[in-house]
N, C-alpha and C positions, 0 to 999 in steps of 0.2 A: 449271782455271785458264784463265782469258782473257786475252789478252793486249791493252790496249788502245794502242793508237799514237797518244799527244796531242801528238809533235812537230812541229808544223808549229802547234801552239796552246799554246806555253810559252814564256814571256819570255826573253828573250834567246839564249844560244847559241850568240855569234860567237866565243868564244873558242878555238882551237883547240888541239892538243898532238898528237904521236904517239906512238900508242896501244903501239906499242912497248916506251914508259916505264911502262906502268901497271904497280904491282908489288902493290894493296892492291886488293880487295874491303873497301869498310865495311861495315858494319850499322850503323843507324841507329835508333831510334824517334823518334816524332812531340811526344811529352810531349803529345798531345793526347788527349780521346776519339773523336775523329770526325775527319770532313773527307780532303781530296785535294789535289792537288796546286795546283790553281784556289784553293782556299781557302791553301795555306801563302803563295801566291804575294803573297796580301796582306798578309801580315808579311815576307816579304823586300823588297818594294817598301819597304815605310815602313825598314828597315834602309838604303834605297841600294841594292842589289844590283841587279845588271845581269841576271842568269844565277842558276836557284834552285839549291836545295841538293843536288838526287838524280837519279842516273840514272833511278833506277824508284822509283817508290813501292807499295808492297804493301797494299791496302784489306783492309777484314775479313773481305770473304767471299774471299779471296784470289787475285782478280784481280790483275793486274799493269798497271801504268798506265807503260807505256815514255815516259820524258822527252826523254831529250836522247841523241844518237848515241854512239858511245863514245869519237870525238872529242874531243868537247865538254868543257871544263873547267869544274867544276860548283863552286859555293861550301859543299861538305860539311864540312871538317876544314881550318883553317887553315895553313897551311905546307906541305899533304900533296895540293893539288886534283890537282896537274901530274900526278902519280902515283897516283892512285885513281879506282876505281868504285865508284858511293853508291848503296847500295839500303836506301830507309829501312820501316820497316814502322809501318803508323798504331797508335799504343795507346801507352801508358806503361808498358812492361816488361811487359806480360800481354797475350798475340796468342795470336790463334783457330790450333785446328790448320791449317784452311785457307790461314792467313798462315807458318805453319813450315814449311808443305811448300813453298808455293808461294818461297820463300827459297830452301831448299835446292835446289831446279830450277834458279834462277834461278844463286845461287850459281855451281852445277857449269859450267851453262852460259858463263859467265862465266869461269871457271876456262879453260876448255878455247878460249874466244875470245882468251884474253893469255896463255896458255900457264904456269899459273900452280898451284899445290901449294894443297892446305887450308890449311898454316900462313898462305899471305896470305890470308886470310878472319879479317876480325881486326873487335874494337868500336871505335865511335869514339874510347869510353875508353882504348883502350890504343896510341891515337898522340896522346893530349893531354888532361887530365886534365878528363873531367866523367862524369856518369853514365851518359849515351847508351851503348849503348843499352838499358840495363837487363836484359840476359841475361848469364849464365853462358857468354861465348867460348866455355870450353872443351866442353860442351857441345855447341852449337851446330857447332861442329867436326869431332865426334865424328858428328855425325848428317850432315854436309855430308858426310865420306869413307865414311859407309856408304851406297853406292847402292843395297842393300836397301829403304829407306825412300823412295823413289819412289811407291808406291801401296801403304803404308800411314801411318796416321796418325801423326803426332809425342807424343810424352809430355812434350814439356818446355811446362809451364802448359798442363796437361790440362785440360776442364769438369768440373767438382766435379760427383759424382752430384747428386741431389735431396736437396735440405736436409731434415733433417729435426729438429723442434721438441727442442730439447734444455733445455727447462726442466722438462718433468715427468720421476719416475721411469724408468717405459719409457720413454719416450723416447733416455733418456739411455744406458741399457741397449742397446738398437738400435743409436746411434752406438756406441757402445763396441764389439760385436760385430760390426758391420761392419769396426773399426779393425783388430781383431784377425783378421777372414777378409782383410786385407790390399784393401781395398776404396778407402781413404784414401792408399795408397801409406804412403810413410816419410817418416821429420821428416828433416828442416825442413819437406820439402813438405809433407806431411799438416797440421801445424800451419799454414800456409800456407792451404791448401785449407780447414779446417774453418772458420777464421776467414771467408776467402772467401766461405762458405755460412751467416755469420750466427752460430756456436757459437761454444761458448768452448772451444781445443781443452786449456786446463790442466785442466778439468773433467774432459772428456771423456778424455783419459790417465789422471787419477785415478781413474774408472771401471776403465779395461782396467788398470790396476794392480792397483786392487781384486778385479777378475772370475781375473785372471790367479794373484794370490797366494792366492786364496780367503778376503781379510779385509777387514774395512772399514776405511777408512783416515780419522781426521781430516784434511781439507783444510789443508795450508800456507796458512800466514798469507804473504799477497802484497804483494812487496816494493813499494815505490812507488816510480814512473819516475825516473832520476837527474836530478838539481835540477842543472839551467847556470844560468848567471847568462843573466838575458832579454835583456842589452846585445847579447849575445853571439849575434845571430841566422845569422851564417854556421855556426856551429857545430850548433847545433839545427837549421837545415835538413838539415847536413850526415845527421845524426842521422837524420831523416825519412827522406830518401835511401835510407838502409842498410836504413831499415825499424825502427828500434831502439825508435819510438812508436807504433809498429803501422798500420791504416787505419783512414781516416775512417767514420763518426762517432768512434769511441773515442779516433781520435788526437788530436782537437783537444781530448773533454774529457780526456785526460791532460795534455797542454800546460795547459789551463786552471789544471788542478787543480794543476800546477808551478808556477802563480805566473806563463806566460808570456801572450803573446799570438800565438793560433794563425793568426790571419787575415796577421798580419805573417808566421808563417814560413813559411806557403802561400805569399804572396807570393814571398818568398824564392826558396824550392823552386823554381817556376816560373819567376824569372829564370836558376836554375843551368841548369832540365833544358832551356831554351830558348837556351843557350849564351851 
């Protein structure tokens, strides 16, 4: 992990507080694929913003890009600046091991600068309602108070082994016995993970059901996505959000195929997760 020092090259900054008050570590994601802090800096300018959103921002290969002093009151969570430190990590709820660990450093360190317990290591989510930052808090928590995990790697949004082709017989057979030697982890994550890698992981359980019970089993007839009304686009974002339409490609033709309009609720999506 590097640490990069961009402050003395980041907009604004004059705001000041003591540091005294700070009671909150955030976590944050970017809702983006890419980019740094230079690049967010050109949507908080067009918002107005004087001063951007995060102490530190956390890239993929898990550098750390230091923003602003811990002075500084930063525009990350509305009603909460006075009192928090923003450390956001680039990605949309799925960051490399390199950005989990590099967190948890960061985290601790932080911790032990404001004199502060795991419990305030909290999501944006949960001082004001949106999906930032797309991890499981408690989680994330768990892995902050175990300082075991300093050098070695994080499991939460692991790399999915190598995909592999699950349209022919063997094929299919292969995932399934990897599922079963415990290779895919456990659901939700594995289902999670297989999707990730391209499969369809209802097949693939059907498989390790079959393999498991030693019978072949007819395939369930698969229910179809639940019908909102299309008016109704906060809702269906909302939905997307949880994950309830799965991921793209398939998400949008199931939207499709519901009768809605996928591009509107992308749209959507991206005004919630950009706050």
């Amino acid at each position: 992990m590097n640490i990069i020092d961009v402050r003395s090259r980041v907009m604004g900054g004059n705001s000041k507080r003591n540091t005294s008050n700070v009671r909150h570590i955030v976590r944050h994601h970017s809702a983006t694929a890419g980019g740094d802090v230079f690049a967010f800096e050109r949507h908080w300018r067009s918002l107005g913003w004087n001063t951007g959103g995060y102490h530190e921002v956390i890239l993929p290969n898990g550098d750390v890009q230091l923003c602003y002093n811990d002075n500084v009151v930063t525009n990350g969570v509305l009603g909460h600046n006075n009192i928090a430190y923003h450390i956001c990590l680039v990605g949309n709820g799925s960051f490399t091991p390199a950005q989990e660990r590099s967190f948890e450093i960061r985290a601790r360190a932080a911790m032990g600068r404001f004199n502060l317990q795991v419990a305030n290591v909290v999501g944006h989510g949960e001082l004001t309602p949106t999906a930032c930052p797309g991890t499981d808090m408690n989680v994330i928590r768990r892995r902050v108070a175990d300082t075991s995990t300093n050098n070695t790697p994080p499991t939460t949004n692991p790399t999915p082994p190598p995909p592999t082709n699950s349209s022919g017989g063997q094929s299919l057979d292969q995932l399934a016995r990897e599922v079963i030697n415990g290779r895919w982890g456990n659901n939700p994550e594995r289902a999670r993970r297989l999707t990730a890698a391209g499969h369809n992981a209802d097949q693939v359980q059907r498989r390790v059901n079959e393999i498991l019970s030693g019978q072949v089993s007819t395939p369930p007839k698969q229910s179809p996505p639940p019908v909102v009304q299309t008016s109704n686009i906060e809702v269906l974002a909302r939905e997307v959000i949880q994950g309830r339409w799965g991921n793209n490609p398939q998400r949008a033709e199931r939207l499709r195929t519901a009768g809605h309009d996928p591009i509107a609720v992308q749209n959507r999506v991206n005004q919630i997760l950009r706050g």
